[in-house]
C-alpha positions in Angstrom: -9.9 -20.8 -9.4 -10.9 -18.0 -11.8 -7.0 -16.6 -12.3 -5.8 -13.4 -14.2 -2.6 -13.5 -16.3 -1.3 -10.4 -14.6 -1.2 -8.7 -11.5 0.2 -5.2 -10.7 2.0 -4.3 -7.5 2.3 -1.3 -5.7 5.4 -1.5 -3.6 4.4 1.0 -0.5 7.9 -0.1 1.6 9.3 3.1 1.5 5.8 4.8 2.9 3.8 2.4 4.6 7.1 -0.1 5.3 8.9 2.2 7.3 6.8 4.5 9.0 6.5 2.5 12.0 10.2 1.5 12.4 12.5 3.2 15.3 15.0 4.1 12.9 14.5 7.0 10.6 16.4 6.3 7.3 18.3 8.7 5.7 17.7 10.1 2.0 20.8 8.4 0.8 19.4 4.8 2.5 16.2 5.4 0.8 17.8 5.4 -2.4 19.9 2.5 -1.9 16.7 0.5 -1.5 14.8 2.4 -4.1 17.4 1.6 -6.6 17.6 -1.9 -5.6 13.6 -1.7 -6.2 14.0 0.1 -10.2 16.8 -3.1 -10.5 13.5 -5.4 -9.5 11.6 -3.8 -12.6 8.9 -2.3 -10.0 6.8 -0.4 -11.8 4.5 1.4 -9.4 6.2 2.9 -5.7 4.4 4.9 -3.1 7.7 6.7 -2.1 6.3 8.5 1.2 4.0 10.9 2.6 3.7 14.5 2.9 2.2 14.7 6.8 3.7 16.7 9.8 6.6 15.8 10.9 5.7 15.6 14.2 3.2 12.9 13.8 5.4 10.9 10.9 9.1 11.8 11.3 9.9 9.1 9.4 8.5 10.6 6.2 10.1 14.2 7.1 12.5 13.7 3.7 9.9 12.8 1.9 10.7 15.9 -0.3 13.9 16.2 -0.7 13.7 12.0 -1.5 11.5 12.6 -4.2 13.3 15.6 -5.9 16.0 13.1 -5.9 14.7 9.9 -7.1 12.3 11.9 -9.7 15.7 12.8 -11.6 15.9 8.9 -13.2 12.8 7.9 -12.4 11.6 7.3 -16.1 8.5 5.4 -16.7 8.3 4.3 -12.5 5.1 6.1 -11.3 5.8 7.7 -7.9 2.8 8.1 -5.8 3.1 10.4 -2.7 0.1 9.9 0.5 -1.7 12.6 1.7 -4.0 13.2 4.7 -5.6 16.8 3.8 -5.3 19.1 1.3 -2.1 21.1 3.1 -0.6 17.7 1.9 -1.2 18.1 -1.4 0.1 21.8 -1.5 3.0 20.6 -0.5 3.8 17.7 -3.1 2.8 19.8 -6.0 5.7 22.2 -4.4 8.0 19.6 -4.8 6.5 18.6 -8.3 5.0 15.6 -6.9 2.2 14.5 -10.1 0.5 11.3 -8.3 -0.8 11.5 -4.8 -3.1 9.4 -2.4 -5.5 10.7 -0.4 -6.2 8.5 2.6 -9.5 8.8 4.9 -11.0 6.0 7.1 -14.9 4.3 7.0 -14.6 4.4 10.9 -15.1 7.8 12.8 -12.8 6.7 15.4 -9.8 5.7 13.4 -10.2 8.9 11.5 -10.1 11.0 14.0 -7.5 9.5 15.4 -5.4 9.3 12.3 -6.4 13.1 10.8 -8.5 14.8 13.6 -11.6 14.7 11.6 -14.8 13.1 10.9 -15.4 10.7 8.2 -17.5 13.0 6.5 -15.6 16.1 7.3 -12.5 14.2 5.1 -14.6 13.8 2.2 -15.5 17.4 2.2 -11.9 18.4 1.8 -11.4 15.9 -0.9 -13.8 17.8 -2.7 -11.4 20.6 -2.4 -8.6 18.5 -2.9 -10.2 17.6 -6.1 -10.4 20.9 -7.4 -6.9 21.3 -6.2 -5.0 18.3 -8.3 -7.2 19.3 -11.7 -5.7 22.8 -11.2 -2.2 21.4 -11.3 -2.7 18.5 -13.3 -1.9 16.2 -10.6 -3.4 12.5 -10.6 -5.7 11.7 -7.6 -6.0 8.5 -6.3 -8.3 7.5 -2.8 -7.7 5.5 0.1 -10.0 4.3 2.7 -8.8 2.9 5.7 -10.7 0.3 8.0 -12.6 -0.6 4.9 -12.8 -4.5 6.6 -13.0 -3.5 10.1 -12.1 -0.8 12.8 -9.8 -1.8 15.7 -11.4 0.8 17.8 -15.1 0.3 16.7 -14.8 -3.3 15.6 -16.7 -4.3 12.7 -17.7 -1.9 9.8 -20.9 -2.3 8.0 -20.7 -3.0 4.3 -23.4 -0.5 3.7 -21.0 2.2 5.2 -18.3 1.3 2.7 -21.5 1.8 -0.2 -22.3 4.8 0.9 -18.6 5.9 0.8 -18.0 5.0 -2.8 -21.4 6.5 -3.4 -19.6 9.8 -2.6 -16.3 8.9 -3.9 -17.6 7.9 -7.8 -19.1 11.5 -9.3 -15.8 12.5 -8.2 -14.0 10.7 -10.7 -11.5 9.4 -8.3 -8.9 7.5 -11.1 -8.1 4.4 -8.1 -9.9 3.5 -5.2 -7.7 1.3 -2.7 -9.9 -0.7 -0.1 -7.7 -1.1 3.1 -7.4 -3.7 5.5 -5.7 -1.5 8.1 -5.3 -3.7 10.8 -5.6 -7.5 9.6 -9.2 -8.0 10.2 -10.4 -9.1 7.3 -11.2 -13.0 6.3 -11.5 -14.5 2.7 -15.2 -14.3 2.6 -15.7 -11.1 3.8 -13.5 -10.1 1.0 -14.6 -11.5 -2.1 -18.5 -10.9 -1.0 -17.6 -7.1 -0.1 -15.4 -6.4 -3.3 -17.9 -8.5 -6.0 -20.6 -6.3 -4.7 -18.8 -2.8 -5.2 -17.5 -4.3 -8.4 -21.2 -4.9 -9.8 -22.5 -1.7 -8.1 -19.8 0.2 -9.8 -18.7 -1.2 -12.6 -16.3 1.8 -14.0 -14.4 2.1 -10.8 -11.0 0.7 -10.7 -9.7 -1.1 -7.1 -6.8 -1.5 -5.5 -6.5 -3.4 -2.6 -4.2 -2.9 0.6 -4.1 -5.7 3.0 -2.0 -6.5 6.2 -0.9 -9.5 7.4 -2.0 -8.9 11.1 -3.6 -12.2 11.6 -1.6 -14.4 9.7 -4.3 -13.7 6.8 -2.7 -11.3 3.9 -2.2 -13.7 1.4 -5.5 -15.6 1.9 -7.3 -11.8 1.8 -5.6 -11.1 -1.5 -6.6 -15.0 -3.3 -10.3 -13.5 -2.5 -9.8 -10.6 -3.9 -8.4 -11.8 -7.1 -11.3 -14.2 -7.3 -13.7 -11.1 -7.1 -11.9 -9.9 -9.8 -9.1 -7.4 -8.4 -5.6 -7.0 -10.6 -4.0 -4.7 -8.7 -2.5 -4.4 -4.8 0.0 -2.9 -2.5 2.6 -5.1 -1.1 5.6 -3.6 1.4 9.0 -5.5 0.8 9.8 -7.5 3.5 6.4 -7.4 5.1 7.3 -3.9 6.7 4.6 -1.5 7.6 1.9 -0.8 9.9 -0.6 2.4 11.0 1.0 4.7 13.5 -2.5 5.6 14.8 -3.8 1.8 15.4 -3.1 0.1 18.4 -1.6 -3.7 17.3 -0.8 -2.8 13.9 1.4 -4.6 12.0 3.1 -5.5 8.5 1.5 -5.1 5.0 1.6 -8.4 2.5 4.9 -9.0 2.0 6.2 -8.4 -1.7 8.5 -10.9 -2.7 6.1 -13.6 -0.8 3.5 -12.0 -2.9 5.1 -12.2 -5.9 6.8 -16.0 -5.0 2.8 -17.0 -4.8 1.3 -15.4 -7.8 4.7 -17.1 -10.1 4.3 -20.0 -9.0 0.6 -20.3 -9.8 1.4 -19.0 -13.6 0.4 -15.1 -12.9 2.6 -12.8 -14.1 3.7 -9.9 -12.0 6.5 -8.3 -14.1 9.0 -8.1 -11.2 12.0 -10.3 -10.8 11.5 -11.9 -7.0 15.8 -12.9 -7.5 16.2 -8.7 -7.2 13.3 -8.6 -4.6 15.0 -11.1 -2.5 18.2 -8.8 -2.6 16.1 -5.8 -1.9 14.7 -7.4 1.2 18.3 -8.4 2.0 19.2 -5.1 2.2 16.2 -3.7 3.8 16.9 -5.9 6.9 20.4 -4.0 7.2 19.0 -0.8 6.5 16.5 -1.2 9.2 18.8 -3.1 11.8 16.3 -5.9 12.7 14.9 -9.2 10.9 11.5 -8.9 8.6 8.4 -10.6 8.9 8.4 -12.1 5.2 9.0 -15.9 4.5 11.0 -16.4 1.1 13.5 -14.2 1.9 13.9 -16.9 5.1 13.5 -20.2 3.3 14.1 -19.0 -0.4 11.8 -19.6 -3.6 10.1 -23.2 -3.7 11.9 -24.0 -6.5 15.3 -23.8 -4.8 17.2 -27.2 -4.2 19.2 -27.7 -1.5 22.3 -30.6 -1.5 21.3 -33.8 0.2 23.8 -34.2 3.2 26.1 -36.5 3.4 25.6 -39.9 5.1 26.5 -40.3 8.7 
């Protein structure tokens, strides 16, 4: 396998992990688990999203969260999501200096998710782009349904060209391909992402999978043989779409992190303090998580041989 030394996470649990859970956490829970996060070296954390409300209540706090975590944040880049420019108004009003703007390939799941075309998002990221170099803000891009639509079913890899063909003069500093739904395969990955990779060469990826289909981790070995270094992950395997029907959980971290140290690659995170993140996040959110180390603990661990009968 052609293997990198290092990978980077983006830990998206406190955006993309609980948006779809019943309970709403507090600002003080939030910080609990964020601080449990900084203690597991994370270095990159997409803290929440600035959307109505109404559509997202569990990312209400969002700014009052961040005005409280930015205080000893140090060198931990916090990345906010937004949906439309309104969103980044209000993250530069709370100081906010990294944000995501997230769009869809499909028509369907973008109306759904924003109320607007495809195209009619990447016209207002045009203005959103005048917007963060106005206020000195760092613009990153998302596109959703980048390996498949659950409402339209497949979408065509010349779709997701023509995308980045609109994205690049744009000077967008990270591109993150999503698999919003789990319907990606390994194949489809590595062909898809070594084709954008060649056709834009100065671009730098990210890569958001979910573990819908039992096929995150798989997704992401393709991806790092296509050359990708860098991915989301959601602690505990939380997460989901609010506006997909069957959505589920993103890559779990700490099994993310469990794989990539046991095959030599270097993450910088300590999986020990993930593992007591995770621990935690199961209390905060009042119900089990789909991740696996946290359940049978690192493959290193030895267990005492029981006693003879």
């Amino acid at each position: 396998m052609n293997l990198p030394k290092s990978i980077e996470i983006n830990e998206v649990v406190l955006r993309d992990g609980l948006q779809l859970e019943d309970k709403v956490l507090t600002i003080d829970e939030k910080k609990a688990l964020f601080d449990l996060l900084v203690k597991a070296h994370i270095g990159t954390l997409e803290f929440g999203s600035f959307v109505h409300p109404k559509l997202v209540p569990q990312m209400a706090n969002s700014g009052e969260f961040f005005e409280l975590i930015s205080q000893t944040a140090g060198q931990l880049k916090l990345i906010a999501l937004i949906p439309n420019l309104k969103g980044a108004k209000n993250a530069q009003e709370k100081g906010v200096k990294k944000v995501n703007f997230v769009f869809s390939a499909s028509d369907t799941h973008n109306q759904q998710n924003v109320q607007k075309t495809t195209e009619e998002s990447l016209e207002e990221l045009k203005e959103i782009v005048d917007y963060c170099k106005e206020y000195a803000m760092v613009l990153s891009v998302s596109i959703a349904t980048t390996f498949g639509c659950p409402f339209e079913g497949e979408v065509k890899k010349e779709r997701i060209h023509w995308i980045l063909e609109q994205l690049t003069p744009l000077h967008i500093e990270t591109i993150t391909l999503a698999d919003t739904t789990g319907m990606a395969n390994p194949q489809q990955v590595y062909d898809l992402i070594s084709e954008l990779k060649n056709k834009f060469p100065e671009q730098s990826f990210n890569l958001h999978f979910h573990n819908t289909r039992g096929m995150g981790l798989a997704n992401m070995l393709g991806a790092i043989e296509a050359g990708i270094t860098r991915f989301d992950a959601s602690l505990g395997g939380l997460g989901g779409c609010p506006f997909a029907p069957g959505a589920t959980g993103n890559i779990c971290t700490e099994d993310v992190v469990h794989m990539l140290h046991s095959m030599g690659i270097d993450t910088g995170l300590s999986l020990e303090g993930l593992i007591e993140a995770s621990q935690k996040l199961q209390q905060l959110v009042g119900h089990v998580t789909p991740g696996y180390v946290l359940k049978a603990g690192p493959y290193d661990r030895k267990y005492p041989v029981p006693a003879a009968k």
